[in-house]
N, C-alpha and C positions, 0 to 999 in steps of 0.2 A: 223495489221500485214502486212510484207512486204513478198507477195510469189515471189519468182522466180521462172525463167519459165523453168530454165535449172533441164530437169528431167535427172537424173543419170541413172532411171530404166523406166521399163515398171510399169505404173498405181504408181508413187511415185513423191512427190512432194517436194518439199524442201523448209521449209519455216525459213525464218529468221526474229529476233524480235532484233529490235533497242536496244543495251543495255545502251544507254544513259537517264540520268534520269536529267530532267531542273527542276532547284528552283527559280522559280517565286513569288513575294510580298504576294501570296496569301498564299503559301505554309510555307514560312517565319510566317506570320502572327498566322497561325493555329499551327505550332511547339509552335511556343511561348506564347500560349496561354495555351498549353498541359504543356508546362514545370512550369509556373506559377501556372498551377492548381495543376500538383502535389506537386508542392512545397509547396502551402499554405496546402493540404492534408497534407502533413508530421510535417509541423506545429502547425496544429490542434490535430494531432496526438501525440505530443511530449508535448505540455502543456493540453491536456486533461490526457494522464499517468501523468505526476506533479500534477495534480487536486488531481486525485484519489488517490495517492500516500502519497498526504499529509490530504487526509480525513479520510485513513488508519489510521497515524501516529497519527491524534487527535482523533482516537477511541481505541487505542491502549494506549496512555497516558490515557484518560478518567477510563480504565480500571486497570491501573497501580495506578491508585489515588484511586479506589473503593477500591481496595483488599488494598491496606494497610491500610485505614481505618477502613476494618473488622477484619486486620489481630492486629492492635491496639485495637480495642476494644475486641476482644479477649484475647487479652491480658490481658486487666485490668479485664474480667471476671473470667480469671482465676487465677489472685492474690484473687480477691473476693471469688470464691471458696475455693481456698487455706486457708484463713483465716477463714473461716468457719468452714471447717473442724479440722482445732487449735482451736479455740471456742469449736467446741465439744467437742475434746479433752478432753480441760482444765477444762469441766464442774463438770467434779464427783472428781479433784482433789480441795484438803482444798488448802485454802486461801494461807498458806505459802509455798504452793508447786509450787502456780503459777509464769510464769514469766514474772510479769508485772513490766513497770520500768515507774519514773515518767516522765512527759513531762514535761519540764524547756521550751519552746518555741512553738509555734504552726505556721504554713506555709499552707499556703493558697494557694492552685494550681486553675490557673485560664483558 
């Protein structure tokens, strides 16, 4: 700090500070080193959210493929019920009251 000597008052000092600020190689140096860093910080940043983002999406598929599977075979359990319960139905009725038709063809579901 730069005092001067010129007192205005009794016991007061007046001090003045350089408001000039030098950028020296060094300072150069360290900026750019700073802005590098955060820049690859934000980088890491930005493909690490795309990581997770899409580990999300293959857990969320994974789960969309469960349930319709269960949601499928639910289904054909409960045509199997269905038919069961026509089975019993049809049990205490005679022969000619049932309604059974013949099969001319048979298909194979694979």
């Amino acid at each position: 700090m730069l005092i001067n000597k010129d007192n205005t008052s009794k016991n007061f000092r007046k001090r003045t500070i350089s408001r000039e600020i030098s950028v020296g190689p060094l300072t150069l140096k360290f900026i750019t080193v700073i802005i590098i860093a955060a820049l690859c910080i934000l980088y890491l940043a930005q493909s690490t959210q795309g990581a997770t983002q899409n580990y999300q999406l293959r857990e969320l598929e994974q789960t969309k493929r469960e349930l319709e599977k269960e949601n499928e075979r639910l289904g054909v359990e409960a045509v199997r019920l269905q038919a069961l319960k026509n089975i019993d139905i049809d049990k205490d009725k005679k022969e000619e009251e049932k309604d059974f038709e013949e099969i001319s063809e048979v298909e194979y579901v694979e």
